[in-house]
PDB file of N, CA, C and O in Angstrom:
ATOM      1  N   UNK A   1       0.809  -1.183   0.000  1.00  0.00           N
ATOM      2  CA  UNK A   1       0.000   0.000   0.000  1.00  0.00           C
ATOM      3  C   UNK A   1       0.858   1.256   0.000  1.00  0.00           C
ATOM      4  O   UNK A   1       1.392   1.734  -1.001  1.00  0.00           O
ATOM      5  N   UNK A   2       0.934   1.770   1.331  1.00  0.00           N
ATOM      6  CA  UNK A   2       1.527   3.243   1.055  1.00  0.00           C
ATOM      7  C   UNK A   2       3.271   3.006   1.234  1.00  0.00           C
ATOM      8  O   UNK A   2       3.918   4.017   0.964  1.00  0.00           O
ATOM      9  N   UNK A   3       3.975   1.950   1.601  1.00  0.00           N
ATOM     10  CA  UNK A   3       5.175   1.499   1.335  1.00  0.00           C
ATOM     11  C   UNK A   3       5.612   1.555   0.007  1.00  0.00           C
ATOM     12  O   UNK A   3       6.530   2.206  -0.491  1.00  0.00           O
ATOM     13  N   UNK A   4       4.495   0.459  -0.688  1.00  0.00           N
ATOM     14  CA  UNK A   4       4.978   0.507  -2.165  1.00  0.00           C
ATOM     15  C   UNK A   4       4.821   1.230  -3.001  1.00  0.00           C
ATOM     16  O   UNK A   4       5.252   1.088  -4.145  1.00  0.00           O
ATOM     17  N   UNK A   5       3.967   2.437  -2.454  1.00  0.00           N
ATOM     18  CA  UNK A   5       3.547   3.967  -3.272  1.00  0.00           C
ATOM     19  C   UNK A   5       4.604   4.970  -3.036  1.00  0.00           C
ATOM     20  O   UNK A   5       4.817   5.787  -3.932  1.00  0.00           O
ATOM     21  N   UNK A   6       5.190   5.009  -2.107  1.00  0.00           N
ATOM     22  CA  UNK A   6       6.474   5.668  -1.711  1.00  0.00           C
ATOM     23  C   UNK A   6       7.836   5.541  -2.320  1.00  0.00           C
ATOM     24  O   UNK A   6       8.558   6.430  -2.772  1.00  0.00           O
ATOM     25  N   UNK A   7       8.103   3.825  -2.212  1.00  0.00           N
ATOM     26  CA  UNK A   7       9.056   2.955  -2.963  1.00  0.00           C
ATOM     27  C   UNK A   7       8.828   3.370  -4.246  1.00  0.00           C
ATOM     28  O   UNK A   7       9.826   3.540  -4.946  1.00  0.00           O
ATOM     29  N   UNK A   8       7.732   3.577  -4.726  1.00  0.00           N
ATOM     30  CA  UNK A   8       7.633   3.969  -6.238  1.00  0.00           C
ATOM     31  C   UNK A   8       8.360   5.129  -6.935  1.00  0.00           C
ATOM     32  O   UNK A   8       9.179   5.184  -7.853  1.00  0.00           O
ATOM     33  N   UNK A   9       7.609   6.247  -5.971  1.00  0.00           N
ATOM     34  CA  UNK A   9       7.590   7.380  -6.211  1.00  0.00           C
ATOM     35  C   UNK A   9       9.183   7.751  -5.942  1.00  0.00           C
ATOM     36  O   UNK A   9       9.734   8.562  -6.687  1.00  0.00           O
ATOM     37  N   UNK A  10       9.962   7.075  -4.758  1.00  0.00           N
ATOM     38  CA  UNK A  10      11.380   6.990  -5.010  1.00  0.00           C
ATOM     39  C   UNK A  10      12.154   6.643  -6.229  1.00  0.00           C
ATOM     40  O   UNK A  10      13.087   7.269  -6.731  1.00  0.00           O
ATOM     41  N   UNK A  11      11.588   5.509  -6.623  1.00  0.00           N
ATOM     42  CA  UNK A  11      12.402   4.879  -7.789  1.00  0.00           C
ATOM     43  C   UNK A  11      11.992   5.752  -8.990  1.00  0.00           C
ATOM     44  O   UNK A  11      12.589   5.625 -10.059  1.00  0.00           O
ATOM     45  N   UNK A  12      11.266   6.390  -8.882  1.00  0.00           N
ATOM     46  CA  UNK A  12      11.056   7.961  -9.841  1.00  0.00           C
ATOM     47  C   UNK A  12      12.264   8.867 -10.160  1.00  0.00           C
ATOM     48  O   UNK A  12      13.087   9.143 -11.033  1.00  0.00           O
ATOM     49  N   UNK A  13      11.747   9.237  -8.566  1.00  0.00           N
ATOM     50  CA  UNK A  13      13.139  10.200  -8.780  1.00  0.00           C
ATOM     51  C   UNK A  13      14.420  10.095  -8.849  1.00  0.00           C
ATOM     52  O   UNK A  13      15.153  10.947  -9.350  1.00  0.00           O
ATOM     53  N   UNK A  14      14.865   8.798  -8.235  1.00  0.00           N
ATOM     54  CA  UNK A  14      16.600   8.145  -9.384  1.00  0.00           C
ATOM     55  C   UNK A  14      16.306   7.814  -9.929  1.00  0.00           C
ATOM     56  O   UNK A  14      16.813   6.700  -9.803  1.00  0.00           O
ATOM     57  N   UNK A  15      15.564   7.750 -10.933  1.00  0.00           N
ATOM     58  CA  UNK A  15      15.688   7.430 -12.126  1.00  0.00           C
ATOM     59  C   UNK A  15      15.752   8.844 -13.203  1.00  0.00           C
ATOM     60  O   UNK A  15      16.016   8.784 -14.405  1.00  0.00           O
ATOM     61  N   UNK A  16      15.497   9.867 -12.565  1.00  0.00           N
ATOM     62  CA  UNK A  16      15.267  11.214 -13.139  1.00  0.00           C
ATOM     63  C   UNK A  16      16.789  11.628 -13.007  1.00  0.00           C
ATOM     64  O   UNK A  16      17.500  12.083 -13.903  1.00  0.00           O
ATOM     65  N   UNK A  17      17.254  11.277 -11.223  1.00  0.00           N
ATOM     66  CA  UNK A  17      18.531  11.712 -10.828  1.00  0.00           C
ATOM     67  C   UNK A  17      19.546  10.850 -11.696  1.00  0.00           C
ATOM     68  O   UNK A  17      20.515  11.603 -11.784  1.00  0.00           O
ATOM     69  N   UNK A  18      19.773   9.997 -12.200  1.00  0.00           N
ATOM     70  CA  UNK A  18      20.199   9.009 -12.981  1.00  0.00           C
ATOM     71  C   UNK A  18      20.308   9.684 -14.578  1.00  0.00           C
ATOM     72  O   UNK A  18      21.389   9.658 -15.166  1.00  0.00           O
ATOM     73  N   UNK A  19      19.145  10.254 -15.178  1.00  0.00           N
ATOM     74  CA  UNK A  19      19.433  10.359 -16.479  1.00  0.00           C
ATOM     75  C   UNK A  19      19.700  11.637 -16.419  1.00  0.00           C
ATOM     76  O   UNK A  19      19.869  12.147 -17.526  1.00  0.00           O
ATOM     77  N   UNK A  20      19.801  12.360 -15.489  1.00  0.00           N
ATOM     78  CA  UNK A  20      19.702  13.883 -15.477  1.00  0.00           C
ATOM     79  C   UNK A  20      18.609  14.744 -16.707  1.00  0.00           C
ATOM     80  O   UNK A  20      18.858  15.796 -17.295  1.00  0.00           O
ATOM     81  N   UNK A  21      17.268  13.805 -16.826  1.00  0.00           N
ATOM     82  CA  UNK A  21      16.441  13.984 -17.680  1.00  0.00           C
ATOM     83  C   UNK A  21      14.884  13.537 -16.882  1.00  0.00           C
ATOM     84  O   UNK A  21      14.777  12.552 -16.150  1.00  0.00           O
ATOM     85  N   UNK A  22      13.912  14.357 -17.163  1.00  0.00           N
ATOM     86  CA  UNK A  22      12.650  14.295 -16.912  1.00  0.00           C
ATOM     87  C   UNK A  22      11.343  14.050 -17.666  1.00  0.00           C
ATOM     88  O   UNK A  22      10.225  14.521 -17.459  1.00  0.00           O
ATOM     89  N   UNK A  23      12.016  12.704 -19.120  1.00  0.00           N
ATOM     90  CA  UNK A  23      11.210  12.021 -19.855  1.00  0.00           C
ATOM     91  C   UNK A  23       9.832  10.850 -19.178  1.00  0.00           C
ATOM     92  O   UNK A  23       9.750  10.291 -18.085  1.00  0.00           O
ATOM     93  N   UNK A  24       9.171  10.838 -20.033  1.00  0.00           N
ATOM     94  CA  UNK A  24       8.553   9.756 -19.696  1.00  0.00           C
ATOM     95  C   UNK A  24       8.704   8.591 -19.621  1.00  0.00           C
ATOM     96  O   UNK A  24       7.811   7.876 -19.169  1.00  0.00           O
ATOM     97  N   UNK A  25       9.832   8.122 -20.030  1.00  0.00           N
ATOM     98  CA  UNK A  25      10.306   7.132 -19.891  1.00  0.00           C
ATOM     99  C   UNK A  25      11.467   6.828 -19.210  1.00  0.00           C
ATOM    100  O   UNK A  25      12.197   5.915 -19.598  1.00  0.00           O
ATOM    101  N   UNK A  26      11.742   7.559 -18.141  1.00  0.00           N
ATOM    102  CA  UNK A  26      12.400   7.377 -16.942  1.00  0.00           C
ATOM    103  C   UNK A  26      11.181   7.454 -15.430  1.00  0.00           C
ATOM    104  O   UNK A  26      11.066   6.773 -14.410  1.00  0.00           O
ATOM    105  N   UNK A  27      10.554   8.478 -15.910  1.00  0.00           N
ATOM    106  CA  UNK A  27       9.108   8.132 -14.451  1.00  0.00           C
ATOM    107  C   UNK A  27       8.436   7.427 -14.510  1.00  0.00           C
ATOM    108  O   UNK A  27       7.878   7.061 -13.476  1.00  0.00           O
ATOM    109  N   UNK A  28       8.108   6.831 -15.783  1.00  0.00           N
ATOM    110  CA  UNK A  28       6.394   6.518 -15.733  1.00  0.00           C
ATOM    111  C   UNK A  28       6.670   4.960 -14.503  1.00  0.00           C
ATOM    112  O   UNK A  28       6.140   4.596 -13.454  1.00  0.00           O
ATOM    113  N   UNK A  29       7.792   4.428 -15.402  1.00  0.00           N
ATOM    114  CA  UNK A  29       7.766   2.595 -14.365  1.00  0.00           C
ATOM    115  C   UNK A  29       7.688   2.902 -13.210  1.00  0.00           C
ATOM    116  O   UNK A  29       6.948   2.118 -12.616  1.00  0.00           O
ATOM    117  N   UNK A  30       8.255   3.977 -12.328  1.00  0.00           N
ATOM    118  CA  UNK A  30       8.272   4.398 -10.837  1.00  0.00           C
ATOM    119  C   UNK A  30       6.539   4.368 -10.737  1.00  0.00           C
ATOM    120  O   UNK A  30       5.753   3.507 -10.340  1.00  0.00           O
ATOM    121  N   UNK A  31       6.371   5.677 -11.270  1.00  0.00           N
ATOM    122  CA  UNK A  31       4.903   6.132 -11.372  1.00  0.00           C
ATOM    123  C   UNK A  31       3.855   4.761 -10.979  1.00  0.00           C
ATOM    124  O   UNK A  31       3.236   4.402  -9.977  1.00  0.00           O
ATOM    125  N   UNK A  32       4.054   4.233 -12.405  1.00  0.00           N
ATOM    126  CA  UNK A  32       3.199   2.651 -12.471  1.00  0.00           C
ATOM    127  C   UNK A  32       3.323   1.949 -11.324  1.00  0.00           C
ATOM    128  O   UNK A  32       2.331   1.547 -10.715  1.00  0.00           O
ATOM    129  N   UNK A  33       4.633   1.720 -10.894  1.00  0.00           N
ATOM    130  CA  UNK A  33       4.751   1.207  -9.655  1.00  0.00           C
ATOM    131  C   UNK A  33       3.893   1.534  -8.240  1.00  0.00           C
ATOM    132  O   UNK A  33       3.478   0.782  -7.359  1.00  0.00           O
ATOM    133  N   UNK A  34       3.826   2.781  -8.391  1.00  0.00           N
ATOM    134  CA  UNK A  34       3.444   3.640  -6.974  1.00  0.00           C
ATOM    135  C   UNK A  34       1.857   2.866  -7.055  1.00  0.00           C
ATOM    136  O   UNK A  34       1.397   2.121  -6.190  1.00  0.00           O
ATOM    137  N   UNK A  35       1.104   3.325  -8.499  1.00  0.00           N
ATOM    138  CA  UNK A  35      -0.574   3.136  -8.790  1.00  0.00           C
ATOM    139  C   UNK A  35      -0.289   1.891  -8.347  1.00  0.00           C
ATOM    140  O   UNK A  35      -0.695   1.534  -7.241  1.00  0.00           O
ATOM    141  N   UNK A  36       0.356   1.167  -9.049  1.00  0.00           N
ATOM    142  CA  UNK A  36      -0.277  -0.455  -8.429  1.00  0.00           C
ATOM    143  C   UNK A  36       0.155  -0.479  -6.875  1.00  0.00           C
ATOM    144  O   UNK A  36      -0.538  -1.156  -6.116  1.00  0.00           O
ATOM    145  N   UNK A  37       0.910  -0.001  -6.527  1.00  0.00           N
ATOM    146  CA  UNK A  37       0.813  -0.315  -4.992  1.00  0.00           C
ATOM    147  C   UNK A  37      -0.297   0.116  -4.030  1.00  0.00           C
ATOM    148  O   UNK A  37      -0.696  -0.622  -3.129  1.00  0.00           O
ATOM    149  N   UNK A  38      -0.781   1.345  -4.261  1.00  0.00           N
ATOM    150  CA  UNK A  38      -1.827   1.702  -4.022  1.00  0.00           C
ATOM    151  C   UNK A  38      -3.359   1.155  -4.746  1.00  0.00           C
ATOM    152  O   UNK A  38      -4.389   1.449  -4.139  1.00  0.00           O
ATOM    153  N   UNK A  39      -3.433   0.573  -5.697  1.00  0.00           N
ATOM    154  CA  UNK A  39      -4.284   0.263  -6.013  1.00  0.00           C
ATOM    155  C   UNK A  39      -4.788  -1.086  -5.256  1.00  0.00           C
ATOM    156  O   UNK A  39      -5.913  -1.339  -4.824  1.00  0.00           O
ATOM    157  N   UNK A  40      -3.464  -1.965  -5.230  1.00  0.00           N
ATOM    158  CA  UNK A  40      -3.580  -3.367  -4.521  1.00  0.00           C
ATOM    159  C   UNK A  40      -4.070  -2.652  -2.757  1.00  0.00           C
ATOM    160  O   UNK A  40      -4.992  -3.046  -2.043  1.00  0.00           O
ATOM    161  N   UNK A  41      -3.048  -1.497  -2.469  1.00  0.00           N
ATOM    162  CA  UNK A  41      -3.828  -0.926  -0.594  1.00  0.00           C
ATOM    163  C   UNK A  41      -5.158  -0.848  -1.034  1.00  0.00           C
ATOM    164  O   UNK A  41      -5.700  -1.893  -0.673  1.00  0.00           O
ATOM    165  N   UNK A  42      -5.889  -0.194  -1.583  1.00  0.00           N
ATOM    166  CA  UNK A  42      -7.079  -0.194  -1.694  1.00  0.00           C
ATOM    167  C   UNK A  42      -7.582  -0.876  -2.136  1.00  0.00           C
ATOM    168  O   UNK A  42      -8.771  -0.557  -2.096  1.00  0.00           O
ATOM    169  N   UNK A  43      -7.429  -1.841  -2.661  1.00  0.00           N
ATOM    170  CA  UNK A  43      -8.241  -3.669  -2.990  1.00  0.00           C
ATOM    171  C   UNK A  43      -8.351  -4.156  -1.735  1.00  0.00           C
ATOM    172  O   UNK A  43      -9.449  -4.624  -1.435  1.00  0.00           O
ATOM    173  N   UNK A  44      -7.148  -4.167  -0.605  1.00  0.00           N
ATOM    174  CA  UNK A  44      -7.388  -4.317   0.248  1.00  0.00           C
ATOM    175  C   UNK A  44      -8.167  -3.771   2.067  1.00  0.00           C
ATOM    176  O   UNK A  44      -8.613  -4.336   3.066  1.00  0.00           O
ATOM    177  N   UNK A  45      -7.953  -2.525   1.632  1.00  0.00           N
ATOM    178  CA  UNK A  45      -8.577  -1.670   2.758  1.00  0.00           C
ATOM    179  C   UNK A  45     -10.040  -1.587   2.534  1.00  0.00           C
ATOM    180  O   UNK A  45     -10.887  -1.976   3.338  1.00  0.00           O
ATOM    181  N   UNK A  46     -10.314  -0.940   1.138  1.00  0.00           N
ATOM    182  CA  UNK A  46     -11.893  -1.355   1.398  1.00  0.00           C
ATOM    183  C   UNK A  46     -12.995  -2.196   1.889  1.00  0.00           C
ATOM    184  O   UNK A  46     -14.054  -1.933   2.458  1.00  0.00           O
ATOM    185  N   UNK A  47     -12.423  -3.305   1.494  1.00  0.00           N
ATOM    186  CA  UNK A  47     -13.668  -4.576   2.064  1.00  0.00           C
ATOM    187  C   UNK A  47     -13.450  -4.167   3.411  1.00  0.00           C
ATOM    188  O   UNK A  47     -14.503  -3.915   3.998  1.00  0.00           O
ATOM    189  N   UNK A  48     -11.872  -3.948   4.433  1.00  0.00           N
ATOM    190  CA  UNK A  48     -11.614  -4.399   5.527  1.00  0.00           C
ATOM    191  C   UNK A  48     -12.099  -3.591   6.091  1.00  0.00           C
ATOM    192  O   UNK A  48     -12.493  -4.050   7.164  1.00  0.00           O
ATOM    193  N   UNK A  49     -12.452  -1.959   5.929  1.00  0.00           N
ATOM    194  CA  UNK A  49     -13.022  -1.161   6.529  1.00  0.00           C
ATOM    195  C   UNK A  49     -14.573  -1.375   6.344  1.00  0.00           C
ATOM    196  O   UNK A  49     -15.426  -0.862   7.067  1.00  0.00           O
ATOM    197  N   UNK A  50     -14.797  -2.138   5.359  1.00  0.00           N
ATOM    198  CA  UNK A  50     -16.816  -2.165   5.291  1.00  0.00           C
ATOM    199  C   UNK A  50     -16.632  -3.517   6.208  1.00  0.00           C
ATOM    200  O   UNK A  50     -17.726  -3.667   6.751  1.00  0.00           O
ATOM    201  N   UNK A  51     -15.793  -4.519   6.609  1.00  0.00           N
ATOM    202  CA  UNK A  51     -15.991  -5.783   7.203  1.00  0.00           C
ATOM    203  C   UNK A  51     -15.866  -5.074   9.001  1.00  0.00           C
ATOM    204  O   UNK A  51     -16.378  -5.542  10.018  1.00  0.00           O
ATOM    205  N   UNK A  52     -15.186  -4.091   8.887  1.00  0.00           N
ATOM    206  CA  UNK A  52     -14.550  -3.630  10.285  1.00  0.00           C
ATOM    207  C   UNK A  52     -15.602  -2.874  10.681  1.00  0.00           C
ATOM    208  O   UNK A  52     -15.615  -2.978  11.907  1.00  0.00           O
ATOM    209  N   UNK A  53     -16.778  -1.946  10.225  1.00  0.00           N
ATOM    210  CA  UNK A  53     -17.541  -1.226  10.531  1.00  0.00           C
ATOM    211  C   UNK A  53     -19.091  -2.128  10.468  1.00  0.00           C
ATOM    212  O   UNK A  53     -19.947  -1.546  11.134  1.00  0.00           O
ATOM    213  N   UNK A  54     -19.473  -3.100   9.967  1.00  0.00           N
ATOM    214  CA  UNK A  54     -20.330  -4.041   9.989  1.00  0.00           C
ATOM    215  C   UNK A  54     -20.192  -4.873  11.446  1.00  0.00           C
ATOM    216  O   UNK A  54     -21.137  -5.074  12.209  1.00  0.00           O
ATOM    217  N   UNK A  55     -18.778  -5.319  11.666  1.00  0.00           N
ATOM    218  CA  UNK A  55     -19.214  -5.750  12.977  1.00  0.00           C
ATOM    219  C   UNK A  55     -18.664  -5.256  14.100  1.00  0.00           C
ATOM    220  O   UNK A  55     -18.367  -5.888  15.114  1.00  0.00           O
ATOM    221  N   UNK A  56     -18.510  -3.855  13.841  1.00  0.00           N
ATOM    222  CA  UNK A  56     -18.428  -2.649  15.182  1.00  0.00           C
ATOM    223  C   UNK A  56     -20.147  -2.568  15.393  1.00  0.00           C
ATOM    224  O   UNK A  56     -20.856  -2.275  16.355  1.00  0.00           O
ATOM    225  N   UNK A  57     -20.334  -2.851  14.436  1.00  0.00           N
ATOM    226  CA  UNK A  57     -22.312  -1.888  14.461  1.00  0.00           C
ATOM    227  C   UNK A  57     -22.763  -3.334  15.138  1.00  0.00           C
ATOM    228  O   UNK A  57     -23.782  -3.349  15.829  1.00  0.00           O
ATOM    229  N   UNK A  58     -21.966  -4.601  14.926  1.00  0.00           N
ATOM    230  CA  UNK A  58     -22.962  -5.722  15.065  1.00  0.00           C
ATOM    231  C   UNK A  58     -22.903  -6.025  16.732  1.00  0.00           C
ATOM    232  O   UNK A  58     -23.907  -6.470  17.289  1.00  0.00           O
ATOM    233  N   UNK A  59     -21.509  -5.720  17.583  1.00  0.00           N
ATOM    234  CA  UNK A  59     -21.183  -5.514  18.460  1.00  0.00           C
ATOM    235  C   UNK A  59     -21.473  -3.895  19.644  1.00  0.00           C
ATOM    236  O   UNK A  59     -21.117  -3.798  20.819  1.00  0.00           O
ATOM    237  N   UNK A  60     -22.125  -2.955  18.896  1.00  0.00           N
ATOM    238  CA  UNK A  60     -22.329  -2.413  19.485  1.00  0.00           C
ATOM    239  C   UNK A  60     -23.636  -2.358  19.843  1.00  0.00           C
ATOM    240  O   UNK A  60     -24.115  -1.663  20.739  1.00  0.00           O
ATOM    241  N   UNK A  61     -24.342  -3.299  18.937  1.00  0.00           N
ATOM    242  CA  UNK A  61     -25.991  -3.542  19.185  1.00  0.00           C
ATOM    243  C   UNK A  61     -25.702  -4.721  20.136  1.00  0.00           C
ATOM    244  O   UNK A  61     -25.905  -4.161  21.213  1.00  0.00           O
ATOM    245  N   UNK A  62     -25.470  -5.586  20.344  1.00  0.00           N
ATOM    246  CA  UNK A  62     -25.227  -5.972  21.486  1.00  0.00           C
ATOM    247  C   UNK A  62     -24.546  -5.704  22.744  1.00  0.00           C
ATOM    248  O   UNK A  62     -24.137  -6.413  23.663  1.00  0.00           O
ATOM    249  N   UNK A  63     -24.553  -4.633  22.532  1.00  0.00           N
ATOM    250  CA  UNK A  63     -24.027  -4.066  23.776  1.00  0.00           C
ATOM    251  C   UNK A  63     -24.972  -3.244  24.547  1.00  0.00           C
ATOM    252  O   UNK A  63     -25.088  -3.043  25.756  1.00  0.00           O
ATOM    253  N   UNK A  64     -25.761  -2.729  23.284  1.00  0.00           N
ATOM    254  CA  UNK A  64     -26.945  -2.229  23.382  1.00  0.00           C
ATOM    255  C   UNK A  64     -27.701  -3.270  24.218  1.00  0.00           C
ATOM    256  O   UNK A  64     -27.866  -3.023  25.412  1.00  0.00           O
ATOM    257  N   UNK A  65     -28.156  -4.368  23.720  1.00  0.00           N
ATOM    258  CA  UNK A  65     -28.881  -5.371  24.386  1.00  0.00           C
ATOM    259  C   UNK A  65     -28.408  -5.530  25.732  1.00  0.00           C
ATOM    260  O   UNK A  65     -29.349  -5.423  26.519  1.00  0.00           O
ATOM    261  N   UNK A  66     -27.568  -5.693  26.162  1.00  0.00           N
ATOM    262  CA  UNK A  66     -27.391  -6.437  27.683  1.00  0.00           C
ATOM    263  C   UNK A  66     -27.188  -4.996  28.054  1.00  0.00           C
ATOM    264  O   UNK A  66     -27.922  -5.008  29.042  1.00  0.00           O
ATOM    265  N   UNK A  67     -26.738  -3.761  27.999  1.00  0.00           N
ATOM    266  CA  UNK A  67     -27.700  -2.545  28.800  1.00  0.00           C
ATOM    267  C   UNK A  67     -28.739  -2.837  29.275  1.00  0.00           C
ATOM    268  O   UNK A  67     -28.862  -3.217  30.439  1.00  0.00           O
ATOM    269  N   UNK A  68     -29.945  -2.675  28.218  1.00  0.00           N
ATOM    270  CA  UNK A  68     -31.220  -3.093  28.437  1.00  0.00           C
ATOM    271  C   UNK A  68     -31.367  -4.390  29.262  1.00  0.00           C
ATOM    272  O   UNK A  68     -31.961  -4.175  30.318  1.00  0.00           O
ATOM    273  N   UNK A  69     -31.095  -5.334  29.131  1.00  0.00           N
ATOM    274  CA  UNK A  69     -30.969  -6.628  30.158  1.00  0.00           C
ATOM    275  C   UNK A  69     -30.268  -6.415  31.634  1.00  0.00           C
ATOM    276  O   UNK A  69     -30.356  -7.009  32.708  1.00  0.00           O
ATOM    277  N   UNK A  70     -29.701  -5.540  31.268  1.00  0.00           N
ATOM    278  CA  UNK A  70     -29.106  -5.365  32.620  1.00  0.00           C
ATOM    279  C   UNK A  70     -30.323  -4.164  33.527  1.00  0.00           C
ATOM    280  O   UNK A  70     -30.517  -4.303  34.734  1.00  0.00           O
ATOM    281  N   UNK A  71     -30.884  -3.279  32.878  1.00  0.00           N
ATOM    282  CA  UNK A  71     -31.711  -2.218  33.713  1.00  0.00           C
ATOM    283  C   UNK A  71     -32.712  -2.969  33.974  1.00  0.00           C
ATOM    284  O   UNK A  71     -33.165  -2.870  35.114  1.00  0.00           O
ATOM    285  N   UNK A  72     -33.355  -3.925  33.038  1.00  0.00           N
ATOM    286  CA  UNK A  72     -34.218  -4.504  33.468  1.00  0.00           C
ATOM    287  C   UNK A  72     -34.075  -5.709  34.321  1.00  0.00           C
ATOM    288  O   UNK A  72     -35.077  -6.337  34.665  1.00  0.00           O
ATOM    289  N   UNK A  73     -33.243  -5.957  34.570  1.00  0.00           N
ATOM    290  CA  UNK A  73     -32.845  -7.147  35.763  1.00  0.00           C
ATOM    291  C   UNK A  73     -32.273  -6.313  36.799  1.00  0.00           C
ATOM    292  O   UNK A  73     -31.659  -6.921  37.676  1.00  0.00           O
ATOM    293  N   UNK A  74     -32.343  -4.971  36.896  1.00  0.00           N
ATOM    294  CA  UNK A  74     -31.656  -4.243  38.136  1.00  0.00           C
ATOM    295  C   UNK A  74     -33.136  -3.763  38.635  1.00  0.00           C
ATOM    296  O   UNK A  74     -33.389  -3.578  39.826  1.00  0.00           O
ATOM    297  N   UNK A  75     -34.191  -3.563  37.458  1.00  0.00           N
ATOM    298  CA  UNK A  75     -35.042  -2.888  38.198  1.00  0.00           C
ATOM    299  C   UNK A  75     -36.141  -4.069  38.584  1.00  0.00           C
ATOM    300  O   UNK A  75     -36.894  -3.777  39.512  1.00  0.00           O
ATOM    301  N   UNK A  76     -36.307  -5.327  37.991  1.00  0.00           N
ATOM    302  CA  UNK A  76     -37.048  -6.390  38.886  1.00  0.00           C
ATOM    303  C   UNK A  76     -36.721  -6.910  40.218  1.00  0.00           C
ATOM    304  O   UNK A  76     -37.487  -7.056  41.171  1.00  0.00           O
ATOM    305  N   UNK A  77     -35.623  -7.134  40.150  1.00  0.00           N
ATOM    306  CA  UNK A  77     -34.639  -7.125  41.489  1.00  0.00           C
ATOM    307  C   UNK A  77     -35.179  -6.265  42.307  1.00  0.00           C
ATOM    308  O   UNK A  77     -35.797  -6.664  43.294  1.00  0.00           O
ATOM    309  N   UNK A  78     -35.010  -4.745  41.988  1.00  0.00           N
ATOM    310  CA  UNK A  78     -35.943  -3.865  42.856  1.00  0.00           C
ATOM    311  C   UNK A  78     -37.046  -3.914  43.713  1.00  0.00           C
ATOM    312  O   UNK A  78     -37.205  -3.851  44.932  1.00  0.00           O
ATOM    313  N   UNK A  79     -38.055  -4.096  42.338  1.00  0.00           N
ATOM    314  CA  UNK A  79     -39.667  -4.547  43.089  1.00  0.00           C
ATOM    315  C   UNK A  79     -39.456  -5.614  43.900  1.00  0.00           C
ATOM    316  O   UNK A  79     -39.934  -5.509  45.029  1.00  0.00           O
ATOM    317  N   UNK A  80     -38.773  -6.781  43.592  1.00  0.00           N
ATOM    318  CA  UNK A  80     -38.666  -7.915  44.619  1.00  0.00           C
ATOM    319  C   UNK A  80     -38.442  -7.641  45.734  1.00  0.00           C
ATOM    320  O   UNK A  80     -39.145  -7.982  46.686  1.00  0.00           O
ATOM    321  N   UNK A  81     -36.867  -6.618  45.824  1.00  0.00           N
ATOM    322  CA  UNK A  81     -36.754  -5.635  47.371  1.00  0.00           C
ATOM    323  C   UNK A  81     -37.889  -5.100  48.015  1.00  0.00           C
ATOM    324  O   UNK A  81     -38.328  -5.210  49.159  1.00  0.00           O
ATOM    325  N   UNK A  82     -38.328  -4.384  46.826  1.00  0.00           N
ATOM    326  CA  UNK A  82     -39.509  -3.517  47.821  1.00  0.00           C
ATOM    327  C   UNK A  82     -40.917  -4.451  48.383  1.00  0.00           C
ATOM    328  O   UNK A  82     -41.523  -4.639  49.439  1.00  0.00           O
ATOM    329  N   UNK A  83     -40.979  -4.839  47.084  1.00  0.00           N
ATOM    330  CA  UNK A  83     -42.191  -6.250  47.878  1.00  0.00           C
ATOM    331  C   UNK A  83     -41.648  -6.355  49.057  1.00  0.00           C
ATOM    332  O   UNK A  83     -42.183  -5.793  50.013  1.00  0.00           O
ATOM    333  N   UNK A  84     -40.550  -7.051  49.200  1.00  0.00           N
ATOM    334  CA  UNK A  84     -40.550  -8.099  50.424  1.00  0.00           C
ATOM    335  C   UNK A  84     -40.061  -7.201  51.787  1.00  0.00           C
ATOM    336  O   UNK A  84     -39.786  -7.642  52.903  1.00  0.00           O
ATOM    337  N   UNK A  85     -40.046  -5.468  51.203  1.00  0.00           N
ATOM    338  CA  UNK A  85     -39.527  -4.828  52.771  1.00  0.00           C
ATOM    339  C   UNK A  85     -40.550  -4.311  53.574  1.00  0.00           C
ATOM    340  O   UNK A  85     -40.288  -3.843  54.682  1.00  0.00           O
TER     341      UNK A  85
END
């Protein structure tokens, strides 16, 4: 991802520093390099951030739930107190 977009964008510029020329055909392979590295980070980050936020939401609704399980088992508990005082 952003390693091999960096690495790219390095091998750019010696290759510029190298010919002491700023053709296209001393950047572009750097260039190309960088896109596919980033392209493959983002093949990969996307799903992982829609997989990572699907079960934050799936985990935070259950968290939601035993709140609720919990007030309502704090407040039957209650009446039982008060009944029996």
């Amino acid at each position: 991802g952003l390693f091999g977009t960096v690495y790219g964008i390095m091998n750019s510029f010696i290759g510029i520093a190298e010919s002491n020329t700023t053709n296209l055909a001393v950047v572009a392979p750097g260039i190309a390099e960088a896109l596919l590295a980033t392209g493959i980070g983002l093949f990969a980050a996307i799903p992982a951030v829609i997989f990572y936020n699907y079960f934050n939401t799936r985990i935070a609704s259950y968290g939601a739930r035993a709140d609720g399980f919990n007030a309502e088992l704090m407040n039957s508990i209650s009446r039982q107190l008060d009944k029996g005082a």
